[in-house]
C-alpha positions in Angstrom: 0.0 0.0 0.0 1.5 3.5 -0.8 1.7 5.6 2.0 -1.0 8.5 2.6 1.6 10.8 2.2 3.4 9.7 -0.8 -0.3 9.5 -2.4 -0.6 13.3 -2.0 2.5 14.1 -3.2 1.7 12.5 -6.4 -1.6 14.1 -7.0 -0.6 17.6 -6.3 2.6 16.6 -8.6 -0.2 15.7 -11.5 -0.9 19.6 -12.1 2.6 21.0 -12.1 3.7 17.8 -15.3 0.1 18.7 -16.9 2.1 21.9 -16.7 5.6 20.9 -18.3 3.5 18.7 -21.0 1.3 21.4 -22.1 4.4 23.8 -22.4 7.0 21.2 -23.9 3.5 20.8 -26.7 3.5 24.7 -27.1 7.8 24.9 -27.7 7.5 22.2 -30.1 4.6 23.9 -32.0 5.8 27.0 -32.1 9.3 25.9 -33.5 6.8 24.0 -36.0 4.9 27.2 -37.1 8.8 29.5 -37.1 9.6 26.2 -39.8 6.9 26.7 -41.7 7.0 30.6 -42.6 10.8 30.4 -43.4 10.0 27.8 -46.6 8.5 30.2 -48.8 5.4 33.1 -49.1 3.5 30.8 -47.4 0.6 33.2 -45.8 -2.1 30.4 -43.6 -1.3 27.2 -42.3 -3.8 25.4 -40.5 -3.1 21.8 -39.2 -5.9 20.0 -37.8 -5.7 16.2 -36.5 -8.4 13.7 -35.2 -11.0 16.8 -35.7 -9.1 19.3 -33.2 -7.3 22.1 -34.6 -3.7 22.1 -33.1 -2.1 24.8 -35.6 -4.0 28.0 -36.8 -1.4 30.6 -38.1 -1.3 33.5 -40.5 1.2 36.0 -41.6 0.6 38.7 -44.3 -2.8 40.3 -43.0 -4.1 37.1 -43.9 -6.7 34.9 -41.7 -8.7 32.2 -41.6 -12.0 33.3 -43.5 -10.1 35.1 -45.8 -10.5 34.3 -49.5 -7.8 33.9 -51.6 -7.3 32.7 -55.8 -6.6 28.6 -54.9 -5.1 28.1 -58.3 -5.4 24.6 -59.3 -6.8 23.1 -56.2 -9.8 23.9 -57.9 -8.9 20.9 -59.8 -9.5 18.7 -57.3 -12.4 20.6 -56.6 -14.2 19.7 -59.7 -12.9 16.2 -59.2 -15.7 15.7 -56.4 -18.2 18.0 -58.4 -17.9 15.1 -61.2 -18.5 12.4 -58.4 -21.7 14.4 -57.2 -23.3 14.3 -61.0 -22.5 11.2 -61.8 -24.3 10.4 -58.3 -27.0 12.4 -59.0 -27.3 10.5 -62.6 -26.6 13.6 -64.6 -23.7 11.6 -65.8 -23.6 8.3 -67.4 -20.0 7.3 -65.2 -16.3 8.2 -66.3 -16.0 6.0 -69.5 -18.7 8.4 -70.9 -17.1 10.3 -73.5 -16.9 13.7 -74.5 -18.8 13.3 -77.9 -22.3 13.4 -75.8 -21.4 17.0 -74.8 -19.9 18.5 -77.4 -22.2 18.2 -80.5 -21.8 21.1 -82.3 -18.2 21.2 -82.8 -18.0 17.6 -83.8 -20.5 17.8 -85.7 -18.6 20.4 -88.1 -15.1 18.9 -87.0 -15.3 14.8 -86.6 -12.8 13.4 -85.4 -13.2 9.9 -83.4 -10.1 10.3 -81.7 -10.9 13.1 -79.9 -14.7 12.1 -79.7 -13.4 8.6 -78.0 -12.0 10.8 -74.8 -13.9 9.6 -72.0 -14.7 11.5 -68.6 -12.1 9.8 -66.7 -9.6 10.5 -69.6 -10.0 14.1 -68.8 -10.3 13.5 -64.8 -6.4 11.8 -64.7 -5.3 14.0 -67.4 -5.1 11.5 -70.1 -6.9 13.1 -73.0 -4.1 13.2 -75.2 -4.7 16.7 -76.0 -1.4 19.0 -76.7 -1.4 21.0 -72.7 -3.2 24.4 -72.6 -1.1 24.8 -69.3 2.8 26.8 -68.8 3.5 28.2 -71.6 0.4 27.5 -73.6 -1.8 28.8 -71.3 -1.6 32.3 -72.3 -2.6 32.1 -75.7 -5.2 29.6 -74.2 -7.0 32.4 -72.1 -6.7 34.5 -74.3 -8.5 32.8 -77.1 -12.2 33.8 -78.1 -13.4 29.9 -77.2 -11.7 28.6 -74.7 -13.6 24.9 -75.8 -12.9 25.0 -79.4 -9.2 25.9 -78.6 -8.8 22.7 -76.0 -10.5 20.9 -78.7 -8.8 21.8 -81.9 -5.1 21.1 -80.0 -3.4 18.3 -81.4 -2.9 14.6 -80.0 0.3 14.2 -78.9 -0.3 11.0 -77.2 -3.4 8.3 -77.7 -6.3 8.8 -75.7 -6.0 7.0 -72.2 -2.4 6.9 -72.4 0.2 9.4 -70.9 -0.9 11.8 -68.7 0.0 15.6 -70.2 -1.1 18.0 -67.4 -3.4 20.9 -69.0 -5.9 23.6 -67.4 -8.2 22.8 -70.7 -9.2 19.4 -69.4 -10.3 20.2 -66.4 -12.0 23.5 -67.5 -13.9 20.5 -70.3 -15.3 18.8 -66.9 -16.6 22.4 -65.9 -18.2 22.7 -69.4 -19.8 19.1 -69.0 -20.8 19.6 -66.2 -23.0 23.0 -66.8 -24.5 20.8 -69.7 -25.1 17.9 -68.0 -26.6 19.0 -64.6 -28.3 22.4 -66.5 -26.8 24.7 -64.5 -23.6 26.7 -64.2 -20.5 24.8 -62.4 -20.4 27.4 -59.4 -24.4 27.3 -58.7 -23.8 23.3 -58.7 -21.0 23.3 -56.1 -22.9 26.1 -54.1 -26.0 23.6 -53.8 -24.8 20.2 -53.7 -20.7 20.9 -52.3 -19.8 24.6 -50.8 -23.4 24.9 -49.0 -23.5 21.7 -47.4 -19.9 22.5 -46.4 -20.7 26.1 -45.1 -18.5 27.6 -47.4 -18.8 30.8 -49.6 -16.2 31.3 -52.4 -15.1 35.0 -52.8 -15.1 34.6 -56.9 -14.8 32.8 -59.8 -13.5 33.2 -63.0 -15.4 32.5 -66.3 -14.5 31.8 -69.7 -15.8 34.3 -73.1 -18.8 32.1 -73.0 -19.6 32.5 -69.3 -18.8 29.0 -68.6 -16.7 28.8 -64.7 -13.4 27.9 -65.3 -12.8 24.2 -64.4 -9.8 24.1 -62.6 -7.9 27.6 -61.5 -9.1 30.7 -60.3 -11.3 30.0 -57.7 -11.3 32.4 -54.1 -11.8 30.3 -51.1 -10.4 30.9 -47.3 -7.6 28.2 -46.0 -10.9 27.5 -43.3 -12.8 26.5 -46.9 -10.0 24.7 -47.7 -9.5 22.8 -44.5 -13.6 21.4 -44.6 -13.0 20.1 -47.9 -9.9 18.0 -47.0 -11.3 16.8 -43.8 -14.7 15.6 -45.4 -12.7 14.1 -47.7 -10.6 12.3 -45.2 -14.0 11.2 -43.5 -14.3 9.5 -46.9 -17.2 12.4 -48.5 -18.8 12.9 -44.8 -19.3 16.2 -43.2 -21.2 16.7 -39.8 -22.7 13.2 -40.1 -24.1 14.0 -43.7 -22.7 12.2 -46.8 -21.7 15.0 -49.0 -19.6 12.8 -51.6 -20.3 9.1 -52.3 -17.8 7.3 -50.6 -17.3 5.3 -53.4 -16.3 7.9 -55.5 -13.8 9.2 -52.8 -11.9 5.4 -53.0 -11.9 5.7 -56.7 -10.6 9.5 -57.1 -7.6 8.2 -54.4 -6.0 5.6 -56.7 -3.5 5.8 -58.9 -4.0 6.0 -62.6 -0.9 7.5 -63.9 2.0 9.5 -63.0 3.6 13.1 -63.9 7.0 13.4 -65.8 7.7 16.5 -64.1 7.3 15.6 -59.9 7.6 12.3 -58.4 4.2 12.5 -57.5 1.2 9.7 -58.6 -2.3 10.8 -60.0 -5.9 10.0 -59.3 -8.8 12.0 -60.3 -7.1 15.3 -60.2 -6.1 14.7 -56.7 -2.1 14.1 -56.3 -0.2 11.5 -54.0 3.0 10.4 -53.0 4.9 8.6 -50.2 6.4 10.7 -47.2 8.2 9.0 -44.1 6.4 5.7 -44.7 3.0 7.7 -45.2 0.8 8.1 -47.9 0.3 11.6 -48.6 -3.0 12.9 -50.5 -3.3 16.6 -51.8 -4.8 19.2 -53.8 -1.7 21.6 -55.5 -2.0 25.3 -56.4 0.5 26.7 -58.4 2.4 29.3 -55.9 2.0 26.8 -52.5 -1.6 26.4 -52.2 -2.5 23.0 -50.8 -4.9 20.6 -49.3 -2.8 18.2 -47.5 -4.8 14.9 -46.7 -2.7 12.5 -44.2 -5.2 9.5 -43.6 -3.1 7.0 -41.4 -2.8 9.8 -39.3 -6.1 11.5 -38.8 -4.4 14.6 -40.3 -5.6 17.9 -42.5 -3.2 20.5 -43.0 -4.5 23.5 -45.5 -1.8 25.8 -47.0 -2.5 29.2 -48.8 0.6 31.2 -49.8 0.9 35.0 -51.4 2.5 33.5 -54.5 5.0 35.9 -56.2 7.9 33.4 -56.7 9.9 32.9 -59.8 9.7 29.1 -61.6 12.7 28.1 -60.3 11.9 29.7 -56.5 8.6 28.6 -56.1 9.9 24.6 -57.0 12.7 25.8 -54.6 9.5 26.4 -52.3 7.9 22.8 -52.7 10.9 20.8 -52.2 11.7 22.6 -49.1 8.0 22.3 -48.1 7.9 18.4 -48.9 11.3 18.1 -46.7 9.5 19.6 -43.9 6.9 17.6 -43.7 8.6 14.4 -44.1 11.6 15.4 -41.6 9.6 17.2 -39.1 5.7 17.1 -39.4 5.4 14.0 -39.6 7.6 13.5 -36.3 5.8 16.3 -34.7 2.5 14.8 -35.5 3.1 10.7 -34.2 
């Protein structure tokens, strides 16, 4: 039996090392945060595991419900948008192809190549369509029809085959979907994604035909950001509703191809690659924008960044980003 005394001791000791845990948790997470603003422009980072937000920090005037341009995380936004249609029955699956939706301009241009491209073609980035993206994308935006120019490119590679990364294939999903569904991309993710979700977008760019762009340009807040990647964590739930199919989430996660430029695997415009032993799932904005999806460990970390950076600095940016969260976050985090 331990002595009455001893017994005391230990319980009044109990407060003081709840104490010396809670401040050794506050050096190591402010040594964290200090890491994480000396990669790169990097203006939010929010970190939130098991549902409890452990990092909220800002630099830059920035905060948490403030909307900024997501780049091409809106690619993996109209990744679940697809899912939710085809759900819904407003599309036929992902080997539809793009022939049922584009009419018109086949109909004075065949070509059954090009009208053989399937939905998931376009959602893995295997159309085989020359890339509106870096240096094309200029002339791209520019154009009077931003449809007939991602149609009338080349193919460089068969359908289904290689994956050439291009903003024209995603913004073709926006397209079908507005056709398919019978209203615009943005009023479709309002009702059936961002409402559910509690989120409002600050903008959202359109093409000369008034069609939202599919897959860049989008203004959401790194708290938008952080929903999205922790419903889709929870497998397409959000506050015990099911916002996605599950389904769908499984199948957008796998791998269907791989870039030439990153060591990073594909899936439904959703990227993923190993870190430390852990599989790491993310939406990527050009300039540091991210949705960071760490399943084995119950994690969500969103990323907004001011952008800014030359070519060569901003992949300067993502490598030392990637090396901090495989040499430290993931330490910090088990």
């Amino acid at each position: 039996m331990i002595p009455r005394f001893l017994a005391l001791a230990v319980l009044l000791a109990i407060p003081a090392l709840e104490g010396v845990y809670a401040e050794v948790e506050r050096t190591k997470t402010a040594a964290i945060i200090d890491e994480v603003f000396r990669i790169g422009p990097i203006k939010s980072f929010l970190l939130q595991r098991d549902g409890e937000l452990l990092i909220e920090a800002h630099r830059m005037a920035m905060r948490s419900d403030r909307t900024t341009n997501i780049k091409s995380v809106a690619k993996s936004i109209i990744s679940l948008l697809v899912g939710i249609a085809i759900d819904q029955g407003h599309l036929q699956g992902v080997q539809q192809p793009i022939n049922d939706f584009f009419p018109d301009y086949f109909g004075e241009r065949p070509d059954p190549e090009k009208q053989s491209i399937t939905i998931q073609d376009l959602l893995t980035m295997r159309a085989g369509l020359a890339s509106t993206s870096r240096r094309n994308y200029g002339r791209w935006v520019q154009s009077d029809n931003w449809v007939e120019f991602v149609l009338g490119q080349p193919l460089v590679e068969q359908p289904g085959g290689e994956m050439i990364y291009s903003t024209g294939s995603s913004h073709l999903l926006s397209v079908i979907l507005t056709r398919a569904t019978g209203m615009s991309t943005r009023k479709f993710a309002e009702r059936y994604l961002f409402g559910p979700l509690g989120i409002t977008d600050g903008g959202w760019d359109r093409d000369p035909q008034g069609y939202y762009l599919g897959g860049n340009n989008i203004a959401l807040s790194p708290s938008a950001l952080l929903k999205i990647g922790t419903m889709v964590m929870n497998m397409g739930v959000y506050n015990q509703k099911q916002i996605v199919p599950r389904a769908w989430i499984a199948e957008s996660m796998q791998i269907y191809t791989r870039s030439h430029f990153n060591p990073y695997d594909y899936g439904y415009l959703w990227w993923q690659r190993e870190l430390n032993g852990y599989t790491v799932q993310f939406a990527w904005g050009n300039g540091g924008q991210y949705i960071m999806i760490f399943p084995a460990l119950k994690t969500v970390v969103a990323i907004a960044s001011g952008g800014g950076e030359s070519n060569e600095k901003s992949r300067d940016s993502r490598r030392r980003l990637f090396d901090f969260i495989e040499n430290r976050l993931i330490s910090y985090l088990q």
